[in-house]
C-alpha angles and dihedrals in degrees: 000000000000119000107250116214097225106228101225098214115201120245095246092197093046094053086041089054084040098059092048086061087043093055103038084059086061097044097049087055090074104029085059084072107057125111125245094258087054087047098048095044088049093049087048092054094051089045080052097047097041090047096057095058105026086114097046086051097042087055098046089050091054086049102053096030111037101220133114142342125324091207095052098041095058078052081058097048098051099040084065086056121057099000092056105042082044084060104052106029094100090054109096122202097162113057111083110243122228124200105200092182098053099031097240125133114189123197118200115241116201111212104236121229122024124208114202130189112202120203121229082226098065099009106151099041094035081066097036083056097046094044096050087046080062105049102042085052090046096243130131125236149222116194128197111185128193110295076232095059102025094116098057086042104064083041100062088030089056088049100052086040088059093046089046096045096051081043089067098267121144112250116255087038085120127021140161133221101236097199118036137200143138105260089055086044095051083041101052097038087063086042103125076223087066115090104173137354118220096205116199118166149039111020088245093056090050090046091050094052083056086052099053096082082246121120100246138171118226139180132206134222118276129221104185126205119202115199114208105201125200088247097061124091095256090206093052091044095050087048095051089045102057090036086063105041092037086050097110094343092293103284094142114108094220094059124110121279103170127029107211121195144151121276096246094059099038086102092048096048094047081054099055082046101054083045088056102056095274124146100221094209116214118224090269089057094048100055086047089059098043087054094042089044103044130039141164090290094042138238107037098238091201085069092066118113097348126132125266096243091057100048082050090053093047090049090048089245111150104227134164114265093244095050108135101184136032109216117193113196107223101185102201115047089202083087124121089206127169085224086071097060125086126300121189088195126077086275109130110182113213127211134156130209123210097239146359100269090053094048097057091044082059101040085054088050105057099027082071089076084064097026115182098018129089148322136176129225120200117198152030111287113098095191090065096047091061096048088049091050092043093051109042105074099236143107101239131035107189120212128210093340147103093275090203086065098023100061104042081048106266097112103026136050090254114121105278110253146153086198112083127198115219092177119198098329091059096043083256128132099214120055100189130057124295128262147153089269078071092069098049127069121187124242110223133221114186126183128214103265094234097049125106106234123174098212092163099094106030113162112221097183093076080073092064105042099101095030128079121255097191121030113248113260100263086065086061102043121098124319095234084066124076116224106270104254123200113246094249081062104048091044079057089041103057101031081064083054101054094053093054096054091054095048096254123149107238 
């Protein structure tokens, strides 16, 4: 038999992925450079771009994805434009700080290049939030979206990256992967190119982030518990209940999973959800939707996203038509149910303990399945909302409100985010919610104690003589183009490559 020479044929969609990296890194190098103004026009821009077609996107994702609702996720979209650049435009992490009194001077250091994952369930303003984290914090950024949503992505991701470039931006600030898989993800993220992941999605895809040898930022699954104390207005807590788990089908992971309340107001409170647009399930129709829910392989993932109505047709529950919710009854909290465990559908399982003490042995229970995340507390007695907060393992307790907006800062006055931080509890390294501060670290200069330094007239602009303000106008050009090189760079440039590619350390 004759010897064969094997063709190695390149993975097309993995240099392509490569060179993205490639050029971002560039690309950060002199973004990293532009003034606050710069920074503030070209984020306006983005906020601008992202707003007039939050609902064209938000339409498209449903579409391709099948999760969800078109009308809340435009909500979504735009929330992750001008709220959130309203929320965070004081905040300057470009303008070097000086401490007189302690003799430290302190520069800000972007991190570089940003590597996004994007979820199918909150695709588009999961991007519109990343990208705008980026910008404001003066980092470029490589986004790979869901292989389920990876049309709508690029899409989106394309659209911010032209606003931002006619904005002044350097092109390559903000790209998108445009095909997806697990091999280029786990690739990319151990790329040295790579500064920090911003890791959004399944458990294993977070864990693996923390696994690249890259610094990244991840955030875990939430099961939220909502406690309905006696104290509370049942008919203002169940609205704000459905109103949350029915907002976009439920597919945050900070909405409610489980509503907790005592014994004696367990009747009240099936009354004000019902009121609400709930489905009270009897026992018969709970144990439907815990067979059509969970298998042998676990959660049913056709059940994501999806409306209520439809997952009670599916379970062969009868429902009205309008019913927003679908409310199993699950009598003993001492359970250990499927039905307590996270649901990412409009399905809020009720139980009731017999007293206060119970009902926080059991909130802290269950709230370990999404440790570190969020919980809800209904009522007026303070007493018993910081036992309750001191008791559920988890970063934020939301009152009175939706806890799905509330706790990712809709509803409340917390720092809008779709990344949440589950700090230690949740294997995750940031406890509060996500922003661009968490993508610059600050350079010291510190200065003896006893010395005499002079810091009122420091001059900043030395750092930037032998650096470039603007970025030269190939880095502005299309976007079809690559920047010209000169041939000493590409030489550099592809002989990089060639390592890589070969599995060589450079």
């Amino acid at each position: 038999m004759e010897n064969c020479v094997r063709l190695n044929v390149p993975d097309r969609n993995l240099s392509s992925a490569r060179m993205k990296v490639m050029r971002a890194a560039w690309a950060a190098k002199y973004f990293s450079k532009f003034d606050r103004q710069s920074i503030l026009n070209i984020a306006e821009a983005v906020a601008d771009a992202g707003f007039e077609k939050a609902d064209y996107f938000a339409e498209w994702a449903v579409q391709e994805t099948s999760y969800g609702v078109v009308e809340h996720k435009t909500l979504k979209n735009q929330l992750c434009t001008h709220d959130l650049l309203a929320y965070y435009r004081d905040l300057d992490l470009i303008t070097p700080r000086v401490d007189t009194r302690r003799k430290v001077i302190e520069l800000p250091s972007p991190a570089g290049v940003v590597f996004a994952l994007a979820p199918a369930t909150n695709p588009i303003a999961t991007i519109y939030f990343k990208v705008m984290l980026a910008i404001l914090s003066r980092n470029a950024i490589v986004i790979s979206p869901h292989p389920v949503a990876k049309t709508c992505s690029v899409a989106a991701a394309q659209h911010l990256a032209d606003a931002a470039e006619v904005a002044g931006a350097p092109a390559g600030i903000i790209q998108c992967v445009e095909e997806p898989s697990v091999s280029l993800v786990e690739d990319i993220m151990g790329s040295d190119k790579i500064n920090v992941i911003l890791a959004t999605g399944g458990s294993q895809m977070v864990r693996a982030a923390y696994s690249s040898g890259n610094p990244a930022i991840g955030v875990g699954p939430g099961n939220g518990v909502a406690f309905i104390d006696p104290s509370a207005d049942v008919d203002a807590a169940a609205k704000c209940l459905v109103e949350s788990k029915s907002f976009d089908n439920s597919v945050l992971c900070t909405s409610e999973s489980i509503c907790l309340t005592l014994e004696k107001n367990r009747g009240n409170m099936e009354r004000a959800l019902r009121s609400a647009g709930s489905h009270i399930c009897n026992a018969e129709d709970s144990d439907r939707l815990r067979d059509f829910l969970w298998g042998d392989n676990g959660f049913n993932l056709a059940a994501i996203g999806k409306s209520a109505d439809w997952i009670a047709h599916e379970a062969g529950i009868r429902v009205h038509a309008a019913t927003k919710v679908l409310v199993p009854v699950i009598e003993h909290p001492g359970q250990d149910d499927a039905l307590f465990r996270e649901k990412l559908c409009p399905v809020l399982t009720l139980t009731a303990a017999v007293d206060f003490g119970q009902a926080l042995t059991f909130a802290a229970h269950v709230a370990r399945r999404g440790a570190g995340h969020s919980a809800a507390f209904h009522g007026n007695n303070n007493d018993r909302l910081i036992a309750f907060s001191g008791s559920v393992p988890v970063h934020r307790v939301v009152v009175n409100a939706p806890c799905s907006q509330g706790a990712a800062g809709f509803a409340t006055h917390l720092p809008p985010s779709f990344m949440i931080g589950t700090g230690y509890a949740g294997r995750s390294s940031v406890s509060e919610n996500i922003g661009p501060q968490h993508l610059t670290h600050w350079k010291k200069v510190a200065f003896a104690r006893d010395a005499v330094a002079d810091l009122d007239e420091i001059n900043f602009d030395v750092m930037y003589d032998t650096l470039l303000k603007t970025p030269p106008a190939s880095i502005s050009a299309s976007r079809d183009s690559l920047p010209q090189f000169t041939e000493d760079t590409l030489r550099t440039l592809i002989r990089e490559e060639l390592r890589n590619l070969r599995g060589v350390q450079s």
